[in-house]
Structures are given as C-alpha cells and as structure tokens.
PyMOL Python script that loads the backbone (N, CA, C, O; Angstrom):
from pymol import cmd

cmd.read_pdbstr("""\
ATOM      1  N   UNK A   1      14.290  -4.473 -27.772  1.00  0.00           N
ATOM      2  CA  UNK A   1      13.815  -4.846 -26.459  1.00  0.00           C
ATOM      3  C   UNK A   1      12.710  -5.897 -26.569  1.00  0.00           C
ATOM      4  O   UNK A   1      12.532  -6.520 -27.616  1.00  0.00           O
ATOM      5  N   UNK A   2      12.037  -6.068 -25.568  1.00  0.00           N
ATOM      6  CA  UNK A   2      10.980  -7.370 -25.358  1.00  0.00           C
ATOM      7  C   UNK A   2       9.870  -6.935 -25.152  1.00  0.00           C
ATOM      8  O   UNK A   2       9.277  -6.568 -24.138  1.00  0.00           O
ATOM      9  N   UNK A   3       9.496  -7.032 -26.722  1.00  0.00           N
ATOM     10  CA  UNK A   3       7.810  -6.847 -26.675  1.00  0.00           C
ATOM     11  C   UNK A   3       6.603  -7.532 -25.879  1.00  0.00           C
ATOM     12  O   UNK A   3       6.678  -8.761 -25.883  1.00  0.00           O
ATOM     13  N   UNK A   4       5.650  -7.067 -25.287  1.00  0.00           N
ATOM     14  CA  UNK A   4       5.034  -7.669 -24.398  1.00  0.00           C
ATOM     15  C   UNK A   4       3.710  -8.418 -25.036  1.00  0.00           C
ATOM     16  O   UNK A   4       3.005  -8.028 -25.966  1.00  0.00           O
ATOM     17  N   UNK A   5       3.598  -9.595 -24.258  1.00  0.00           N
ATOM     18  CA  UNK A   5       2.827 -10.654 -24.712  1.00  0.00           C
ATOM     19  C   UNK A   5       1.881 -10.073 -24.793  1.00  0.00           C
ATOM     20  O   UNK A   5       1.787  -8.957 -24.281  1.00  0.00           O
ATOM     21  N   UNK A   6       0.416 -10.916 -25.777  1.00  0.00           N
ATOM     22  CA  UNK A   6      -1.542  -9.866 -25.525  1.00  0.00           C
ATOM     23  C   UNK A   6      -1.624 -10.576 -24.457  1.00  0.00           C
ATOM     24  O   UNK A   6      -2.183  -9.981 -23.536  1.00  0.00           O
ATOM     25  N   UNK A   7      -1.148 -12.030 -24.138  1.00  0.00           N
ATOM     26  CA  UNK A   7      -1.899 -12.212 -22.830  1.00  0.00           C
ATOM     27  C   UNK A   7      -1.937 -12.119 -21.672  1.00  0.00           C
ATOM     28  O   UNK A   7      -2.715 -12.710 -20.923  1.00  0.00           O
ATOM     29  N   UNK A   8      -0.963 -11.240 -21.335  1.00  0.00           N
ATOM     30  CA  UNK A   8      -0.665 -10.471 -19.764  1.00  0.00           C
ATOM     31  C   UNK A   8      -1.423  -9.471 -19.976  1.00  0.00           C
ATOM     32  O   UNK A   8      -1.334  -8.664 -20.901  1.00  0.00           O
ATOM     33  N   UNK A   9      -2.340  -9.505 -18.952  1.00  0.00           N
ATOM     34  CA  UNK A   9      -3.284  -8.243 -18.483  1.00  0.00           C
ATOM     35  C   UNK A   9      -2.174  -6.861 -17.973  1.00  0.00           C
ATOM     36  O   UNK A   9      -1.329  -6.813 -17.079  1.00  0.00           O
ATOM     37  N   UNK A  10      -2.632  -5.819 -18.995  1.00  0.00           N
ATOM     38  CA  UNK A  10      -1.321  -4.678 -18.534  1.00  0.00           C
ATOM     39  C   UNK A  10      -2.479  -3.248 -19.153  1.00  0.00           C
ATOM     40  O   UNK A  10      -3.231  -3.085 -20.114  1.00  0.00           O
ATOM     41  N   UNK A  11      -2.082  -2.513 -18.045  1.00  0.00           N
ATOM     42  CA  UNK A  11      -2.887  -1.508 -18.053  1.00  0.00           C
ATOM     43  C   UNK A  11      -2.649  -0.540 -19.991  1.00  0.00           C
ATOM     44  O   UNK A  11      -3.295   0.417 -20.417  1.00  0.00           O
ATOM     45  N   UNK A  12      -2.102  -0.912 -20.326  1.00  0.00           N
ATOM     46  CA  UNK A  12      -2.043  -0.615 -21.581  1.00  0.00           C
ATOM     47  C   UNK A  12      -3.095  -1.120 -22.562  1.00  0.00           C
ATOM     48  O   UNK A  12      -3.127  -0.607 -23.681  1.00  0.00           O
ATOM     49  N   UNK A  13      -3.901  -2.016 -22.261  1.00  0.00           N
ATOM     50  CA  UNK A  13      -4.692  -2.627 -23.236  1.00  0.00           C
ATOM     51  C   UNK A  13      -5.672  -2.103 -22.942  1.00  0.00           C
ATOM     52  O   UNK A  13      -6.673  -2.809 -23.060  1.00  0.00           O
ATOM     53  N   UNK A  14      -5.908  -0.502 -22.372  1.00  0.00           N
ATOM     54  CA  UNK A  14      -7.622  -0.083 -23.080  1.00  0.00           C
ATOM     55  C   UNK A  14      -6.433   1.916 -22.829  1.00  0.00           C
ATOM     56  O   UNK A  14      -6.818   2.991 -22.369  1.00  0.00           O
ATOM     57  N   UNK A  15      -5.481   1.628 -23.222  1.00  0.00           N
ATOM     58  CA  UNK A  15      -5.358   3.341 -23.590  1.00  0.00           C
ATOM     59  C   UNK A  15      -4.672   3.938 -24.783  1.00  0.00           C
ATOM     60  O   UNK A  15      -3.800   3.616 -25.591  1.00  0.00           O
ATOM     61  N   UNK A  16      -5.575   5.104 -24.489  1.00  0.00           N
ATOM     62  CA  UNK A  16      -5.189   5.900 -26.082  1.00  0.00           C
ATOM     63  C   UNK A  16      -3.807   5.539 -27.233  1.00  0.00           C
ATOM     64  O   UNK A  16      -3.752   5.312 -28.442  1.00  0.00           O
ATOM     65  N   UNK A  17      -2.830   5.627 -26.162  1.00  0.00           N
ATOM     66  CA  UNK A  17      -1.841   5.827 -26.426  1.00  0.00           C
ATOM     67  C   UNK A  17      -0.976   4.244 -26.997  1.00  0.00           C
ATOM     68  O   UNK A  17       0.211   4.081 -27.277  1.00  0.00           O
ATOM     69  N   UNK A  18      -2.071   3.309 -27.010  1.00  0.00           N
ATOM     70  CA  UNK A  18      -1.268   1.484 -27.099  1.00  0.00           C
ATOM     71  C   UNK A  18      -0.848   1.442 -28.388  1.00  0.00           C
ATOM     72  O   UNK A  18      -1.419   2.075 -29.277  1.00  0.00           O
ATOM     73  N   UNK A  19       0.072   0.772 -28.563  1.00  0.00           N
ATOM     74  CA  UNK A  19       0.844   0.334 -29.953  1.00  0.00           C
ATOM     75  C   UNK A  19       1.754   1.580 -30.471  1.00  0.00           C
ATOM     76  O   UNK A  19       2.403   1.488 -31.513  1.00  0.00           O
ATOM     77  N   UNK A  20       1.749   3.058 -29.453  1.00  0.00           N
ATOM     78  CA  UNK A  20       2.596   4.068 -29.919  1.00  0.00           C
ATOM     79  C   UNK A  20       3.351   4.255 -28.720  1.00  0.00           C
ATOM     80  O   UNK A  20       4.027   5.270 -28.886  1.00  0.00           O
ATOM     81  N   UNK A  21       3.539   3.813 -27.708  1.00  0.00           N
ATOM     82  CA  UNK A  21       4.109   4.323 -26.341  1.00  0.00           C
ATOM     83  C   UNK A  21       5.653   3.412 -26.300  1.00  0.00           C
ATOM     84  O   UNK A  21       6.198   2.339 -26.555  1.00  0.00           O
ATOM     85  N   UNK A  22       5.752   4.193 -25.998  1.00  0.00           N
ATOM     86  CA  UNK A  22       7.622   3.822 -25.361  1.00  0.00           C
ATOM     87  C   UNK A  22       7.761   2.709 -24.310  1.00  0.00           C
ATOM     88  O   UNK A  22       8.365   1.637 -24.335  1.00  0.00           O
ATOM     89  N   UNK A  23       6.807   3.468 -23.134  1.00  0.00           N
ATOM     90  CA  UNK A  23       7.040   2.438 -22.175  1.00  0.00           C
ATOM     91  C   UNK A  23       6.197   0.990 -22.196  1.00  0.00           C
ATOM     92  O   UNK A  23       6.320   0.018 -21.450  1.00  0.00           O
ATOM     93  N   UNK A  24       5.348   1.196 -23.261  1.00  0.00           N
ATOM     94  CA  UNK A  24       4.643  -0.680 -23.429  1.00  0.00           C
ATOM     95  C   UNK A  24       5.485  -1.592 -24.520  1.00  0.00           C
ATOM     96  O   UNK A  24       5.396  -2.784 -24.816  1.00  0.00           O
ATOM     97  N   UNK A  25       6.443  -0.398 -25.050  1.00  0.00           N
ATOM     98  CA  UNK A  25       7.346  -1.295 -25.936  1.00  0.00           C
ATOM     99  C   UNK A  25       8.800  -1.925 -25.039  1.00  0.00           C
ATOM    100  O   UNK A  25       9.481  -2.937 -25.209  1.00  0.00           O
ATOM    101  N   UNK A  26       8.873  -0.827 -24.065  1.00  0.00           N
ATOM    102  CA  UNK A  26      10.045  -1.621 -23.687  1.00  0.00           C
ATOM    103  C   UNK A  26      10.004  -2.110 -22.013  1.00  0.00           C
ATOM    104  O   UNK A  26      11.024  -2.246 -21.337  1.00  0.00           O
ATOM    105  N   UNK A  27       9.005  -2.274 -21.653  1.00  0.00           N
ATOM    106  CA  UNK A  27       9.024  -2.885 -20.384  1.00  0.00           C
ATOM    107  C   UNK A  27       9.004  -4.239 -20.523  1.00  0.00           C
ATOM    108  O   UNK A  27       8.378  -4.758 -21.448  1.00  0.00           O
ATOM    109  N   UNK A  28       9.857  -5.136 -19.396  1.00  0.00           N
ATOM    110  CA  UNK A  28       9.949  -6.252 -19.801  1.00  0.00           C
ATOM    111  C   UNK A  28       8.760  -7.267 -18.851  1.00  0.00           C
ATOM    112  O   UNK A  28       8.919  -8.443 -18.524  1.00  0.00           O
ATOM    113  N   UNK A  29       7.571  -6.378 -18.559  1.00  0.00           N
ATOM    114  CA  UNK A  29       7.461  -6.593 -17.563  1.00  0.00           C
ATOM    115  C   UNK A  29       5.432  -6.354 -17.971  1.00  0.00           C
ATOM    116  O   UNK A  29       5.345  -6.319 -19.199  1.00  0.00           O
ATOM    117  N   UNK A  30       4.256  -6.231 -17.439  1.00  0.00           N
ATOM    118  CA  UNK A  30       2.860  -6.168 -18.072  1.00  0.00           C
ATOM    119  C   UNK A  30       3.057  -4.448 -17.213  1.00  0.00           C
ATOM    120  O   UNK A  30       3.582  -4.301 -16.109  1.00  0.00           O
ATOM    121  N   UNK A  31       2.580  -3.515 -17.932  1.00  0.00           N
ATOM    122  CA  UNK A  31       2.790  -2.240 -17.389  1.00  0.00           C
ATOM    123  C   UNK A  31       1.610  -1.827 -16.171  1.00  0.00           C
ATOM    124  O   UNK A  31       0.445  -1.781 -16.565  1.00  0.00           O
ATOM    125  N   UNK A  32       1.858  -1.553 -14.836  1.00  0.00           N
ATOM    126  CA  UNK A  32       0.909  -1.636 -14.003  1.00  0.00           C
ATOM    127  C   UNK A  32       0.352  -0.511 -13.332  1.00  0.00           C
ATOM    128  O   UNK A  32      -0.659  -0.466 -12.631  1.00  0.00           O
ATOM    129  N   UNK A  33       1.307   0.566 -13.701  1.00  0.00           N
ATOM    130  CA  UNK A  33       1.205   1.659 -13.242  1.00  0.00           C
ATOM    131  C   UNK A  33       1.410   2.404 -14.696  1.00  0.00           C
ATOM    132  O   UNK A  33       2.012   1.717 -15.522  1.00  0.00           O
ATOM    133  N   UNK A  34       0.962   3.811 -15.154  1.00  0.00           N
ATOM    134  CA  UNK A  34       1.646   4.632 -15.885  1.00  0.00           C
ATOM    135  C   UNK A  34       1.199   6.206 -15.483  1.00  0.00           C
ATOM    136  O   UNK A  34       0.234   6.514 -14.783  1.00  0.00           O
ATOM    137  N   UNK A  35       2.033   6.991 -16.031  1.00  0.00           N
ATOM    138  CA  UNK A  35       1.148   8.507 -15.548  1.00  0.00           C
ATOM    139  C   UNK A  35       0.176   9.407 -16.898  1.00  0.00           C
ATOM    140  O   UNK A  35      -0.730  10.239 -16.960  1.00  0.00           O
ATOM    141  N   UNK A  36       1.266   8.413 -18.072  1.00  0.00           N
ATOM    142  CA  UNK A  36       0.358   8.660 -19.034  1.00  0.00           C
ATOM    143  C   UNK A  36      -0.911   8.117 -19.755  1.00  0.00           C
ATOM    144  O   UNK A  36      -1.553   8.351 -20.779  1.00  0.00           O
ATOM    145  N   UNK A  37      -0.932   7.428 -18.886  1.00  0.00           N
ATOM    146  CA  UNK A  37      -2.823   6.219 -19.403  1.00  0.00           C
ATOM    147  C   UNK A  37      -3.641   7.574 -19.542  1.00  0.00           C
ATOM    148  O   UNK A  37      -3.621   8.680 -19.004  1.00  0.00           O
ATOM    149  N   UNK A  38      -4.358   6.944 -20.518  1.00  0.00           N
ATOM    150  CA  UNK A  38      -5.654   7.811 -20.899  1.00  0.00           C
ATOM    151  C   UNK A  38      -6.748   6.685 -21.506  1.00  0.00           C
ATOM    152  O   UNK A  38      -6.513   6.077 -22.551  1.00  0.00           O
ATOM    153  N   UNK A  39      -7.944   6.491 -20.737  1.00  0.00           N
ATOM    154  CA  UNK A  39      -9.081   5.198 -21.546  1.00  0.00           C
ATOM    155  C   UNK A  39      -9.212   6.083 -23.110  1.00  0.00           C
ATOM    156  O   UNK A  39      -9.220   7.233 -23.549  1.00  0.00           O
ATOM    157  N   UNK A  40      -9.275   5.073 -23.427  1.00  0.00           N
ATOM    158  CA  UNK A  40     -10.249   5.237 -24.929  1.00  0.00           C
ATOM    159  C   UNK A  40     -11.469   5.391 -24.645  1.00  0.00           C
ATOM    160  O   UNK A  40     -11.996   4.617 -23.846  1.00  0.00           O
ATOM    161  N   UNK A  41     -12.161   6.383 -25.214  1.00  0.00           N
ATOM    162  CA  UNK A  41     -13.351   6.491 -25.144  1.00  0.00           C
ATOM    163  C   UNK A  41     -14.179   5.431 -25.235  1.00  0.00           C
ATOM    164  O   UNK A  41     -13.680   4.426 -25.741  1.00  0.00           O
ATOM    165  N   UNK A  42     -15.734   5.347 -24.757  1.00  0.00           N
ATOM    166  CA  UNK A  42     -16.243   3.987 -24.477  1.00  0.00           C
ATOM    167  C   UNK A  42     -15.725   2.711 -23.850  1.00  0.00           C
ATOM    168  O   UNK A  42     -16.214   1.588 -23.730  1.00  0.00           O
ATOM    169  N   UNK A  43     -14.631   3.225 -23.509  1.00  0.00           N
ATOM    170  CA  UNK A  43     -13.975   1.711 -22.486  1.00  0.00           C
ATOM    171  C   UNK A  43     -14.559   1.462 -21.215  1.00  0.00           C
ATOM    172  O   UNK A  43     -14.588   2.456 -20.489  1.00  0.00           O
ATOM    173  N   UNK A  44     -15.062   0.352 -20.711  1.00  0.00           N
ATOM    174  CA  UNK A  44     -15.972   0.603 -19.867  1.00  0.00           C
ATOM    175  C   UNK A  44     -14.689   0.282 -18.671  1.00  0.00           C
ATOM    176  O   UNK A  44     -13.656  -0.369 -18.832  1.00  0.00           O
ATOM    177  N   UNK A  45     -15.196   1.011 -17.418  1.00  0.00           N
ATOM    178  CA  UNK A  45     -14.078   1.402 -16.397  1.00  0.00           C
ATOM    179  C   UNK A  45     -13.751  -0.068 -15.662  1.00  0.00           C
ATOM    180  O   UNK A  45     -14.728  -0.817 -15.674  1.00  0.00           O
ATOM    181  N   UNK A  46     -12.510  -0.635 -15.001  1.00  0.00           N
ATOM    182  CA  UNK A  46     -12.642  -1.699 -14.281  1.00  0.00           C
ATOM    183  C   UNK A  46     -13.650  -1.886 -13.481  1.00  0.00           C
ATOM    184  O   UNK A  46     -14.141  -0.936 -12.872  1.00  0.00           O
ATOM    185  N   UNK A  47     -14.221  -3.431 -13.331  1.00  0.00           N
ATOM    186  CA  UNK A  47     -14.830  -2.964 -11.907  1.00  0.00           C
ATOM    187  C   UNK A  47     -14.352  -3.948 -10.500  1.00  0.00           C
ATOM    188  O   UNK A  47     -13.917  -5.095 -10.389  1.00  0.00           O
ATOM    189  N   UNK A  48     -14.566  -3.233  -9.865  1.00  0.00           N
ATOM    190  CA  UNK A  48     -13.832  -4.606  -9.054  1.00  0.00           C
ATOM    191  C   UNK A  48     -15.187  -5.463  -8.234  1.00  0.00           C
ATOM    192  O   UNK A  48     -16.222  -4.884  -7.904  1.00  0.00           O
ATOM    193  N   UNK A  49     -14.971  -6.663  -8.045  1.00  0.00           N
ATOM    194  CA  UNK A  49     -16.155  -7.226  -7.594  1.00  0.00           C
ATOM    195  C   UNK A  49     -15.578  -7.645  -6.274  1.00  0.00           C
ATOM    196  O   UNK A  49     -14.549  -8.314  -6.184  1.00  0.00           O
ATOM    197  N   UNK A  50     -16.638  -7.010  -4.748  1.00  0.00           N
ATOM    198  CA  UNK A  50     -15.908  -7.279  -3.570  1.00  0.00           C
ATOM    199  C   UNK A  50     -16.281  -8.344  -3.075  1.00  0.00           C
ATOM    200  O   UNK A  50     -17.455  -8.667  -3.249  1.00  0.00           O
ATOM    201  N   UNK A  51     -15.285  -9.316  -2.214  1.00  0.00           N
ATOM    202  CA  UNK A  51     -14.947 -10.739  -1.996  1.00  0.00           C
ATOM    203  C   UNK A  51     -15.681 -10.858  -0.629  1.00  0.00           C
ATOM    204  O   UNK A  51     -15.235 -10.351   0.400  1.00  0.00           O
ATOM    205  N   UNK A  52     -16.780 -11.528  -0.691  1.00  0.00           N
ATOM    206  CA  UNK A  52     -17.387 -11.430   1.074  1.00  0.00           C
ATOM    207  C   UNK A  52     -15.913 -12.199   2.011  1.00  0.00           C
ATOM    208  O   UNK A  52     -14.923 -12.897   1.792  1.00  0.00           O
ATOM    209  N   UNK A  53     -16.636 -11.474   3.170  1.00  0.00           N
ATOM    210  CA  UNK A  53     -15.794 -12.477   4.531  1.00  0.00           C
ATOM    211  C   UNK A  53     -15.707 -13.102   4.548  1.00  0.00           C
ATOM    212  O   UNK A  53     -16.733 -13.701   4.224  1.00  0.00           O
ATOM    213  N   UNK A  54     -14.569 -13.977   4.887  1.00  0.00           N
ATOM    214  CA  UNK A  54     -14.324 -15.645   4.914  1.00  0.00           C
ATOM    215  C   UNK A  54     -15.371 -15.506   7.024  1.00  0.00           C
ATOM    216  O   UNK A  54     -15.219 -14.905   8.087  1.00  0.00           O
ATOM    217  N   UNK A  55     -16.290 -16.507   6.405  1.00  0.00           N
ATOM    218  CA  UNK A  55     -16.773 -16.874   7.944  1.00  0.00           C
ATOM    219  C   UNK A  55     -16.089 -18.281   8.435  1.00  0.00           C
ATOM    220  O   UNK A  55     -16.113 -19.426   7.983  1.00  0.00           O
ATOM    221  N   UNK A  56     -15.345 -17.542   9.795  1.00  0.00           N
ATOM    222  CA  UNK A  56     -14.611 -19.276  10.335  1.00  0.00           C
ATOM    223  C   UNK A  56     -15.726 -19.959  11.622  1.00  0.00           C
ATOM    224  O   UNK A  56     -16.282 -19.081  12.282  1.00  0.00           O
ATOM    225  N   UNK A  57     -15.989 -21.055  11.912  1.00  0.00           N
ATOM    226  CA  UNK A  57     -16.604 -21.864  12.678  1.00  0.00           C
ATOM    227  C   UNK A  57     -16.165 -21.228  14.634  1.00  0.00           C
ATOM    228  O   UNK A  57     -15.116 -21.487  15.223  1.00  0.00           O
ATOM    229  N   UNK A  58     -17.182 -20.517  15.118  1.00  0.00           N
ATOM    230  CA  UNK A  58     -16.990 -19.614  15.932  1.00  0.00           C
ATOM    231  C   UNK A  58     -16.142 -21.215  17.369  1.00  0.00           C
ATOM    232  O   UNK A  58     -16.248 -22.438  17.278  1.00  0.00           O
ATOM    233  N   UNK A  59     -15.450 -20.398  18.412  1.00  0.00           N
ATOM    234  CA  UNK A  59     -15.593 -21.548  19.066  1.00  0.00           C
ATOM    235  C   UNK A  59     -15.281 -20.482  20.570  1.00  0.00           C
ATOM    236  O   UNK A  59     -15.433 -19.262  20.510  1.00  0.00           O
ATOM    237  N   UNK A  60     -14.769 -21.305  22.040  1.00  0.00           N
ATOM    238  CA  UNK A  60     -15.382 -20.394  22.965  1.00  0.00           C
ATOM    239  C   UNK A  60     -16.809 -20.246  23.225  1.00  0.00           C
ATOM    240  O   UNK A  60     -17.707 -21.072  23.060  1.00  0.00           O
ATOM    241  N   UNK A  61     -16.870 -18.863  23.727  1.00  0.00           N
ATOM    242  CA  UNK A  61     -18.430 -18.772  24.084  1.00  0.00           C
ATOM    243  C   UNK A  61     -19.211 -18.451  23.066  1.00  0.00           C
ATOM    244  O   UNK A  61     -20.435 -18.560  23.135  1.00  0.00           O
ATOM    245  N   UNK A  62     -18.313 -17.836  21.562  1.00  0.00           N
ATOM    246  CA  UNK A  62     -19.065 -17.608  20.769  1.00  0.00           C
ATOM    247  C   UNK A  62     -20.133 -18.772  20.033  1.00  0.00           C
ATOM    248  O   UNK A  62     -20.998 -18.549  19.186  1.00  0.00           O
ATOM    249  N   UNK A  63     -19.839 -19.781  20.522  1.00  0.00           N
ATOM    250  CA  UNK A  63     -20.474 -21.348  19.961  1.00  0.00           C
ATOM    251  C   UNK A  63     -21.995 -20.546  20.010  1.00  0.00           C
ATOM    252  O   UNK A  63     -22.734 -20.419  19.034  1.00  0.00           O
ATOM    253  N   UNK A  64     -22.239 -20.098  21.233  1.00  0.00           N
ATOM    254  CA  UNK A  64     -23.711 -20.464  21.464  1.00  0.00           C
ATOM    255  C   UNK A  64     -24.173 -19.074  21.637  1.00  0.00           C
ATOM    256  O   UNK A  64     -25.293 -18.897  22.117  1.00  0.00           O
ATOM    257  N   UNK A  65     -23.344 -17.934  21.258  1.00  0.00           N
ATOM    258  CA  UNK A  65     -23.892 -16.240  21.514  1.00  0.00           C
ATOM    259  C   UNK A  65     -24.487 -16.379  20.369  1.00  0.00           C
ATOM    260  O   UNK A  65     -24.230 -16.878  19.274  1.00  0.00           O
ATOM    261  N   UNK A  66     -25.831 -15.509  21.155  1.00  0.00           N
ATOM    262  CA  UNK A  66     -26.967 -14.651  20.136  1.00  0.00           C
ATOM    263  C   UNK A  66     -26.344 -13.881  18.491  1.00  0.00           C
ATOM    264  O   UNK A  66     -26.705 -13.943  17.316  1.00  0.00           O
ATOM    265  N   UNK A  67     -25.007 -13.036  19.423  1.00  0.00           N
ATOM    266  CA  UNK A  67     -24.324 -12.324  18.180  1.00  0.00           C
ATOM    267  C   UNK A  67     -23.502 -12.264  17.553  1.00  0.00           C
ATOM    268  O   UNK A  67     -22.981 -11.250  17.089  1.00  0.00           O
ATOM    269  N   UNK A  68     -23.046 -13.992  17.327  1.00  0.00           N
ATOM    270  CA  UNK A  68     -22.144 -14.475  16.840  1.00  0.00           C
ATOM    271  C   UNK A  68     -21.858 -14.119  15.203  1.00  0.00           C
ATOM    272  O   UNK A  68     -20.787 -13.726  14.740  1.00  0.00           O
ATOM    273  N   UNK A  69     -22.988 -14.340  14.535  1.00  0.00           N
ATOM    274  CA  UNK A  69     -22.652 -13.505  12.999  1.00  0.00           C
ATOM    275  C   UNK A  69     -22.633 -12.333  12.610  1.00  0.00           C
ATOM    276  O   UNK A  69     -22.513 -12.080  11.411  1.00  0.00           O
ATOM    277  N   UNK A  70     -22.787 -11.051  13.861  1.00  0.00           N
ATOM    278  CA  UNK A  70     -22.595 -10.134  13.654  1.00  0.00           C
ATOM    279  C   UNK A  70     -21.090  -8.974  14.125  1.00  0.00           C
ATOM    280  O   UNK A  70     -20.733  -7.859  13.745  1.00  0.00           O
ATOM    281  N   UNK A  71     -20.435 -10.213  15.350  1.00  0.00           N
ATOM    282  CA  UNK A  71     -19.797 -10.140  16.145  1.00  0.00           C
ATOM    283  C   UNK A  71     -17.953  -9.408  15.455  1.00  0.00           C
ATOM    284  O   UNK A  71     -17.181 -10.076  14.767  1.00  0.00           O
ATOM    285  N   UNK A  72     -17.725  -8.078  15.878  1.00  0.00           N
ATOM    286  CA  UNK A  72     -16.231  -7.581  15.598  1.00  0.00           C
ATOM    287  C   UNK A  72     -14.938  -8.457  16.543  1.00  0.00           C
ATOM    288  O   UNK A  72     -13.821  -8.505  16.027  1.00  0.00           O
ATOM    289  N   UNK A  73     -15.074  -8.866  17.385  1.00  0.00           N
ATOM    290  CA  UNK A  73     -14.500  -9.068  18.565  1.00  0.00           C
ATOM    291  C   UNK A  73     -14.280 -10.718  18.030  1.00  0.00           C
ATOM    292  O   UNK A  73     -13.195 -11.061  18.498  1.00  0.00           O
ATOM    293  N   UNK A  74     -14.754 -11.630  17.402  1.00  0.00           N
ATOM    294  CA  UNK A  74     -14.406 -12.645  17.475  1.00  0.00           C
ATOM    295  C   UNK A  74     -13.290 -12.852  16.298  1.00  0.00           C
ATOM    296  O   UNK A  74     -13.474 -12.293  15.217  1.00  0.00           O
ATOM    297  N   UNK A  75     -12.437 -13.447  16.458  1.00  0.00           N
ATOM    298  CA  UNK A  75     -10.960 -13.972  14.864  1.00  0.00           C
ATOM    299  C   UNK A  75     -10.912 -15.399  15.295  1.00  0.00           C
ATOM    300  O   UNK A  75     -11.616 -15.862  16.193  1.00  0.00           O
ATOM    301  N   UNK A  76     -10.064 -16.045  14.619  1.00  0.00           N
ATOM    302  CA  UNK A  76      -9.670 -17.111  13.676  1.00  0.00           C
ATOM    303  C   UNK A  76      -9.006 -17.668  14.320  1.00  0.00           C
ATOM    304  O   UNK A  76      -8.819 -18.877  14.458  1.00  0.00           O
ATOM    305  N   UNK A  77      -8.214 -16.047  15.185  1.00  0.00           N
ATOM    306  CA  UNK A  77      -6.877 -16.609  15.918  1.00  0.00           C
ATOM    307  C   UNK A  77      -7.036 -16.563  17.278  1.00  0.00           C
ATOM    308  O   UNK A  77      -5.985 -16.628  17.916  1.00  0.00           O
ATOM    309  N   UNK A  78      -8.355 -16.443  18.083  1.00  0.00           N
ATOM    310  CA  UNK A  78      -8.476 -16.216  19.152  1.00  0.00           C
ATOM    311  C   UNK A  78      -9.716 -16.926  19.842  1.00  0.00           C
ATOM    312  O   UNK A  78     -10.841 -16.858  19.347  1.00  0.00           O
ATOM    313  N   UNK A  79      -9.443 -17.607  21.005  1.00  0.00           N
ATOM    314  CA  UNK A  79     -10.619 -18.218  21.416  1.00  0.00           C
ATOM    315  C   UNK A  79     -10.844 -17.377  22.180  1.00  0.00           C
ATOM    316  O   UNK A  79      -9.961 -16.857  22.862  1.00  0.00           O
ATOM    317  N   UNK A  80     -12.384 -16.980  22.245  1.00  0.00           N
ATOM    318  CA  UNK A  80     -12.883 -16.285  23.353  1.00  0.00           C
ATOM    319  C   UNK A  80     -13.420 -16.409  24.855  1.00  0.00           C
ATOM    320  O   UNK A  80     -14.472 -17.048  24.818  1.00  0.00           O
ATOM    321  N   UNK A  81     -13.172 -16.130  25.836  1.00  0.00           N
ATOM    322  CA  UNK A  81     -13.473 -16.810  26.818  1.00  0.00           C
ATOM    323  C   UNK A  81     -14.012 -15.797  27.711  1.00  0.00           C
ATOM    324  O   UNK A  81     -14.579 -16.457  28.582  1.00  0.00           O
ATOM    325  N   UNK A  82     -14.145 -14.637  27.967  1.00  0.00           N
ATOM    326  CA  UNK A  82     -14.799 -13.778  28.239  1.00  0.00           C
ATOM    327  C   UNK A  82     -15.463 -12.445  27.904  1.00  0.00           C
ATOM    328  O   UNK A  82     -14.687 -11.533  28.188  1.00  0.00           O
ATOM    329  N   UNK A  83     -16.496 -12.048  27.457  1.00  0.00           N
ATOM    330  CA  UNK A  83     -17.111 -10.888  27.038  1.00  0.00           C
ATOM    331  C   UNK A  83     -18.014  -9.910  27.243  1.00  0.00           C
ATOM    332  O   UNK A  83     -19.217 -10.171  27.215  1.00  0.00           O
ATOM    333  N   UNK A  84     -17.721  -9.120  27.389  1.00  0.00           N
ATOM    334  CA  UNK A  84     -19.553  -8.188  27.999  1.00  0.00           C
ATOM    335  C   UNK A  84     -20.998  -8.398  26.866  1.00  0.00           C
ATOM    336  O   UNK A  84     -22.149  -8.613  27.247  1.00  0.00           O
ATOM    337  N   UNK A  85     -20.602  -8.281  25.611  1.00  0.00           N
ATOM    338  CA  UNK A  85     -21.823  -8.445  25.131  1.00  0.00           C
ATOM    339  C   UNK A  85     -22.520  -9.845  24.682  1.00  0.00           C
ATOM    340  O   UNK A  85     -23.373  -9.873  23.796  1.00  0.00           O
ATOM    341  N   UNK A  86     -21.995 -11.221  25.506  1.00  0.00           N
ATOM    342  CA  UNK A  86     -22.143 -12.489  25.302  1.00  0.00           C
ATOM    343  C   UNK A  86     -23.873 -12.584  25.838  1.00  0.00           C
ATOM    344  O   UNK A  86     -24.301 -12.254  26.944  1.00  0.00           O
ATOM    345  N   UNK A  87     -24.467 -13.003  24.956  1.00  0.00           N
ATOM    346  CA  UNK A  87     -25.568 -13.210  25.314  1.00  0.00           C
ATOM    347  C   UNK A  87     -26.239 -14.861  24.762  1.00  0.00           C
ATOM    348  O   UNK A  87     -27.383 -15.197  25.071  1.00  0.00           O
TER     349      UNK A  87
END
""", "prot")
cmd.dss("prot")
cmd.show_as("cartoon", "prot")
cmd.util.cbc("prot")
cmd.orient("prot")
C-alpha cells in the first residue's frame, strides 16, 4: 500500500502507536481522525490560536452610531436602515 508522506500533517505524528499501526500504513490519505491515538507523553497538546472578526466598513445608519463596534445586528450583507438602539 501507500506509505504516507512526513510532510502531511496527520494526527499520527505525536502518537504512541506511529511507525506500528495499520491504519497510518495503509491510508492513502494524512490520518485525521483515529479511535486509537494516544499522545506520547510530553507532547505538548494542539493549540488552536483564535482568528479575530473580520471588521467590515459599517454603512446605513451604522456610519455614524455610537455602537457601531460593538453592534450584533449589523452584517456585511445588510444595510441598515432602521433600529431601536441607533444612537
């Protein structure tokens, strides 16, 4: 079968079980899921780093509201044209 490249990121490259497992030998594919992963000790855990909000250029009444950068009610896809908390 088709051994998998080092340079595809595949959840196999920090567990116990790498270079003896069945399914990292024969997937043809970077393994993304397994039920048998186990970290190696001292592996430090993923981390994920979270992606701020894309801020879009407000337009409507939000141009000139007080609470425009704090605002749930305004999108990308919607011009606003009337609101109760427009200040």
């Amino acid at each position: 079968m088709m051994a998998l490249r080092a340079t595809e990121p595949s959840l196999c490259m920090n567990c116990v079980h790498s270079g003896h497992c069945v399914f990292e030998r024969t997937s043809p594919t970077a393994v993304l899921q397994c039920d048998e992963h186990l970290m190696k000790a001292g592996a430090p855990a993923p981390t994920v780093v979270p992606q701020p909000p894309i801020w879009t250029a407000p337009t409507g009444l939000c141009v000139n509201c007080d609470h425009v950068k704090s605002c749930g009610l305004r999108s990308p896809e919607r011009i606003v044209l009337h609101c109760e908390h427009y200040e």
